[in-house]
C-alpha positions as CSV (number, residue, x, y, z in Angstrom):
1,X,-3.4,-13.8,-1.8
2,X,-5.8,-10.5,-1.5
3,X,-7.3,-9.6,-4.8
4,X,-8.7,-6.0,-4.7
5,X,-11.7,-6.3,-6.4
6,X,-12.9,-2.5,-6.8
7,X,-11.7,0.9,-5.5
8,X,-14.2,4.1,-5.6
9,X,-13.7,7.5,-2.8
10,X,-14.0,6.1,0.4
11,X,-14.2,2.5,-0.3
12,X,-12.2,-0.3,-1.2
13,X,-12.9,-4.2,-1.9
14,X,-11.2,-6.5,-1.1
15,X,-11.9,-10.4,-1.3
16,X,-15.3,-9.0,-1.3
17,X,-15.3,-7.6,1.7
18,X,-15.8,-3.3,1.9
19,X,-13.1,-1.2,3.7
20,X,-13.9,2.0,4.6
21,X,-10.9,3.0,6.0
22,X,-7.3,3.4,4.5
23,X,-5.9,-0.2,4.4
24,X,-2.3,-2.1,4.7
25,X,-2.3,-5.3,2.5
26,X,0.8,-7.3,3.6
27,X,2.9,-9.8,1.9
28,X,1.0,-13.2,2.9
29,X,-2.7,-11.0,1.8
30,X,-3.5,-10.2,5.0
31,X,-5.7,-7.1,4.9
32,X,-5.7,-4.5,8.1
33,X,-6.3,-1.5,9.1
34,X,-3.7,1.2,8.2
35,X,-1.3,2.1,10.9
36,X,-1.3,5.5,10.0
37,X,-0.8,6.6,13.9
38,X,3.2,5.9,13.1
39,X,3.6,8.9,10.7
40,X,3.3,12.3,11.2
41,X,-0.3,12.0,9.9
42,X,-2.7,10.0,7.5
43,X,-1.4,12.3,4.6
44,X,2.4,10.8,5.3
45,X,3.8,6.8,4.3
46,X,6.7,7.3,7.0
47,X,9.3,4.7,7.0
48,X,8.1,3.5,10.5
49,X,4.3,3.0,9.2
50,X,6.2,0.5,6.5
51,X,8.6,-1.1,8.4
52,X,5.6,-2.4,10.8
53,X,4.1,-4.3,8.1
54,X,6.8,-5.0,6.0
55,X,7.6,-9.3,6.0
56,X,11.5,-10.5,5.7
57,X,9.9,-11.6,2.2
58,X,8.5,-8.9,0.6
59,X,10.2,-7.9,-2.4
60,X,7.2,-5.0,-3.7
61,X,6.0,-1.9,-1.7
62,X,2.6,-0.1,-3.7
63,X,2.0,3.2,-2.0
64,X,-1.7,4.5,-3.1
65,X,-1.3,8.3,-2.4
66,X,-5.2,9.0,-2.9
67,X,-7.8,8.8,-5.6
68,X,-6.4,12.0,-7.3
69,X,-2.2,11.4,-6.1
70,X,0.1,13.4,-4.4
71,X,-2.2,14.2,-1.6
72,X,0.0,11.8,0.7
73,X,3.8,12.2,1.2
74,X,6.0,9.7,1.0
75,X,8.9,9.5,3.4
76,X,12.5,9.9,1.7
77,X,13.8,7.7,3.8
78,X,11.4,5.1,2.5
79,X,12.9,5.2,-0.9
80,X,16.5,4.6,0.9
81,X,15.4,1.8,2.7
82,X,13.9,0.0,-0.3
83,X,17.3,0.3,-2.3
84,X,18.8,-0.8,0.2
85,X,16.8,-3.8,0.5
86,X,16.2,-4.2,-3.1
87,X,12.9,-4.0,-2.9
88,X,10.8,-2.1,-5.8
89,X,8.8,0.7,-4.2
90,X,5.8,1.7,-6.3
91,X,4.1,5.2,-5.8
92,X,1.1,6.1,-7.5
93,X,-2.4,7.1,-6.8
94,X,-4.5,4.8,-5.3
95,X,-6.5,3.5,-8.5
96,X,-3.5,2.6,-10.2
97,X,-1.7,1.5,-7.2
98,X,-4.7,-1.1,-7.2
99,X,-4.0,-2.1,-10.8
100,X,-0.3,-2.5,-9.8
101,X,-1.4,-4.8,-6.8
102,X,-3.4,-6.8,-8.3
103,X,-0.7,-7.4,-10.9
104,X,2.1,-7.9,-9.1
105,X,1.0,-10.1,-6.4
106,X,-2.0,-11.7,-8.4
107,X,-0.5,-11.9,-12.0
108,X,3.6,-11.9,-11.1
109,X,3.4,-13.8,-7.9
110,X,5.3,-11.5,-5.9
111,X,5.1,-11.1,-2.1
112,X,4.0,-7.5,-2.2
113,X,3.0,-4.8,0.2
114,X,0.5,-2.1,-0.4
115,X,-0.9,0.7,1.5
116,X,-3.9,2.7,0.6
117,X,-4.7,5.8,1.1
118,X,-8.7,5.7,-0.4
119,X,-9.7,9.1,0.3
120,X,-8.4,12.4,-1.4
């Protein structure tokens, strides 16, 4: 599993390693670059961008809006999707969303998704 080990504007650790770019963290810890090219733009969590990392398994979605919040919107549909599915969707800003991560995939052992916005 990916622990993230420190989050500051710009930058995030993970595993020890620096990302300087926004960051997808799916369900098996696999850490990638952000797909952001399937929403509208990098300050949008579309439905699409999810569904292209999301793993038959995952039962937790963390959405890191930014280092302040709100600066990234997050697709209704995405919220209808994850009731659907009954999978908890998490939305906060980006240094809690790490907190939250780190707890429930770390601490809980759930298979959980994050995406990070690390900027804003």
């Amino acid at each position: 599993m990916a622990k993230i080990d420190n989050f500051i504007f710009g930058c995030v650790t993970i595993n020890g390693k620096d990302y300087r770019d926004d960051v997808c963290i799916n369900a098996e810890g696999v850490v990638f670059k952000r797909r952001s090219e399937l929403s509208p733009s990098r300050h949008v969590i579309s439905k699409k961008e999810v569904m292209a990392c999301l793993g038959p398994l995952t039962d937790t979605i963390i959405l890191g809006t930014g280092k302040i919040g709100g600066h990234v919107d997050v697709d209704a549909n995405l919220e209808r999707m994850c009731k659907e599915r009954n999978i908890q969707l998490k939305i906060a800003d980006t240094k809690r969303a790490v907190k939250l991560y780190n707890d429930f995939a770390n601490n809980k052992g759930m298979r959980t998704l994050a995406i990070l916005h690390i900027t804003c």
